[in-house]
C-alpha positions as CSV (number, residue, x, y, z in Angstrom):
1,X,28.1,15.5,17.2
2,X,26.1,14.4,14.3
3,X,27.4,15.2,10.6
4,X,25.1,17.4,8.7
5,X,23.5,16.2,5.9
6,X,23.8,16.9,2.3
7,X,20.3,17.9,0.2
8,X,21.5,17.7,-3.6
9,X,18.8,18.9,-6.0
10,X,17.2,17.3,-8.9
11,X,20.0,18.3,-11.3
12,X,23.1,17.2,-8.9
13,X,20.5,13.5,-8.5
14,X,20.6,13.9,-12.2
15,X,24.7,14.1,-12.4
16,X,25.4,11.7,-10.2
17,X,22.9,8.4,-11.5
18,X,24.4,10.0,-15.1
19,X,27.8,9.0,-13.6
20,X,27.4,5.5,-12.6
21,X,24.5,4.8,-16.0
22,X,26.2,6.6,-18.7
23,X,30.3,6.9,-17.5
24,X,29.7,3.4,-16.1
25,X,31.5,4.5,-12.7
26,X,30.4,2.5,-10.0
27,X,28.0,2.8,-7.0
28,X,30.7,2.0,-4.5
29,X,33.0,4.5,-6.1
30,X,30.1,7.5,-6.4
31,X,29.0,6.6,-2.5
32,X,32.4,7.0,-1.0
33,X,33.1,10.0,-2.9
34,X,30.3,12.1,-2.0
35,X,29.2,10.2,1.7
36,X,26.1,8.9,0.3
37,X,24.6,6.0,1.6
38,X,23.6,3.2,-1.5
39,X,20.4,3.1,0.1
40,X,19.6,6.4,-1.1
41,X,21.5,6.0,-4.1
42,X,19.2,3.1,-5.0
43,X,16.2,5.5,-3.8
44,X,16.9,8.1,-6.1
45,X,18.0,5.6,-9.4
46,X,13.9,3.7,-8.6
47,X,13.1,7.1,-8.5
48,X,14.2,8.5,-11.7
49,X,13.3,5.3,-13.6
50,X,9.5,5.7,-11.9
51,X,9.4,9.0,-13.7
52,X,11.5,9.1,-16.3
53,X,7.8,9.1,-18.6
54,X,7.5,12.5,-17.8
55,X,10.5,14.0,-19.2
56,X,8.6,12.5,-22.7
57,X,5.3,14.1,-21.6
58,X,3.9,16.7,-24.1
59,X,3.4,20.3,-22.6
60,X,0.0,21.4,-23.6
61,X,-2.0,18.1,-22.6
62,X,-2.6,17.2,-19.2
63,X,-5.6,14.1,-19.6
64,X,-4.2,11.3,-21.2
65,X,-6.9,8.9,-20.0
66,X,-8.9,8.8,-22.9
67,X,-6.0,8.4,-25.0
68,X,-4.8,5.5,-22.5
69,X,-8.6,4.0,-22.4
70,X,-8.7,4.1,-26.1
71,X,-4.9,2.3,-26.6
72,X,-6.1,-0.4,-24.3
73,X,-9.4,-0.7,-25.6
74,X,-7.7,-1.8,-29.0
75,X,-5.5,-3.8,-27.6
76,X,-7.9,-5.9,-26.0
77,X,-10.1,-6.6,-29.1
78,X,-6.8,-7.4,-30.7
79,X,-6.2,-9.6,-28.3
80,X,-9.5,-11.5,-28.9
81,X,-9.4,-11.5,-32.4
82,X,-5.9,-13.4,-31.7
83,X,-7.8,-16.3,-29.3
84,X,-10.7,-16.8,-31.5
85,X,-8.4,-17.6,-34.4
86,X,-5.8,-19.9,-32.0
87,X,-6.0,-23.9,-32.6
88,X,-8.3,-25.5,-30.1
């Protein structure tokens, strides 16, 4: 008979990465407790770290690509202003 599997939400993901980033328990120790494969352990940890940007994302504004054109638009002419002046 197959086992059933678990479906944790976001917050129990949340717990258990906290565990093994924060308490410093390891992913051996956090798989064998709970039956979790480190595969999907691993999963959820590229996950969070994937998204983690938009825990810092205001509210009100959803188009940042202006903003994001703009920041590398100046970065670029920095950048050039930086080679011109280099040593040949």
């Amino acid at each position: 008979m197959k086992k059933q599997r678990k479906h944790y939400t976001p917050e129990e993901k949340v717990a258990i990465l906290r565990r093994h980033l924060v308490e410093g328990v390891a992913i051996s120790d956090l798989c064998g407790e709970l039956g979790l494969q480190p595969t999907v352990f691993y999963r959820w940890q590229k996950e969070f770290f994937e998204n983690g940007a938009a825990a810092f994302q205001q509210r009100g504004r959803t188009k940042h690509q202006p903003e994001q054109e703009r920041i590398a638009y100046i970065w670029s002419r920095r950048s050039r202003r930086r080679m011109k002046s280099w040593p040949s």
